[in-house]
C-alpha positions in Angstrom: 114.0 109.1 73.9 111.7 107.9 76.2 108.1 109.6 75.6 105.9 110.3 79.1 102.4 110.6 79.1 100.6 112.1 81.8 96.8 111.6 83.1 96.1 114.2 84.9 93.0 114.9 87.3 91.9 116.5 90.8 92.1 114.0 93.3 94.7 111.2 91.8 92.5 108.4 93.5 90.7 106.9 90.5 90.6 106.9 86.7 93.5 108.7 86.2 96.2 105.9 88.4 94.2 103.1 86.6 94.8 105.0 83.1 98.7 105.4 83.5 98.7 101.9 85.4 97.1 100.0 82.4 99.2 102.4 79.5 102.6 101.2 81.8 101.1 97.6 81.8 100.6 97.5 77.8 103.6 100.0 76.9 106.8 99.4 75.8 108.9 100.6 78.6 112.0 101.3 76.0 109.2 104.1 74.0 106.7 104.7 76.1 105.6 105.5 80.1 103.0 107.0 81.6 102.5 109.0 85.0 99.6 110.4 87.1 99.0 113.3 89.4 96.1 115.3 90.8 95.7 118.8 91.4 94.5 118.2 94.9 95.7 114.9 95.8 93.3 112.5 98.0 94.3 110.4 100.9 94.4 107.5 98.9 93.4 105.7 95.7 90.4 104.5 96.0 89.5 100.8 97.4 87.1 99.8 94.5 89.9 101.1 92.0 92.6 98.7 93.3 90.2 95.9 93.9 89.2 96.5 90.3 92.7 96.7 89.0 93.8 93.8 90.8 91.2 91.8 89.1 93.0 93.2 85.6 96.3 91.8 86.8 97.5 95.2 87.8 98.5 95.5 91.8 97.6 99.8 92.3 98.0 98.8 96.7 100.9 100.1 97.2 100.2 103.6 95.1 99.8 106.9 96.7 98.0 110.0 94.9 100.3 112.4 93.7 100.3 116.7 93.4 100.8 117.4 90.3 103.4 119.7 89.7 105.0 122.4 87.1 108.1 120.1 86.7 109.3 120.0 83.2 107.2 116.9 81.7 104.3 117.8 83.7 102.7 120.7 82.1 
């Protein structure tokens, strides 16, 4: 079994995609994953945060806030 971690926040624009992003990038993908989500999404993830995590080696352009939800796994 696979075990999902979540980092959870309001807007899903910041510290919570560069948290999952860097767990994903050090993880084993066979144990371990890990997603975010907001409870009131932004627009966007924010411009410093993917210039930031681009300079870690980790490419956070193409990622889009999420809602989090009460889907099993998420609560």
């Amino acid at each position: 079994d696979v075990i999902t971690v979540l980092f959870a926040c309001v807007a899903n624009a910041g510290r919570s995609q560069m948290a999952a992003a860097l767990f994903n990038a050090f993880a084993d993908p066979a144990k371990a994953r890990a997603l975010s989500a907001g409870t009131r999404p932004g627009p966007a993830v924010h411009p410093e945060v993917v210039t930031v995590m681009r300079e870690a080696g980790v490419d956070l352009a193409q990622s889009q806030p999420q809602r989090r939800t009460p889907e099993p796994g998420w609560s």
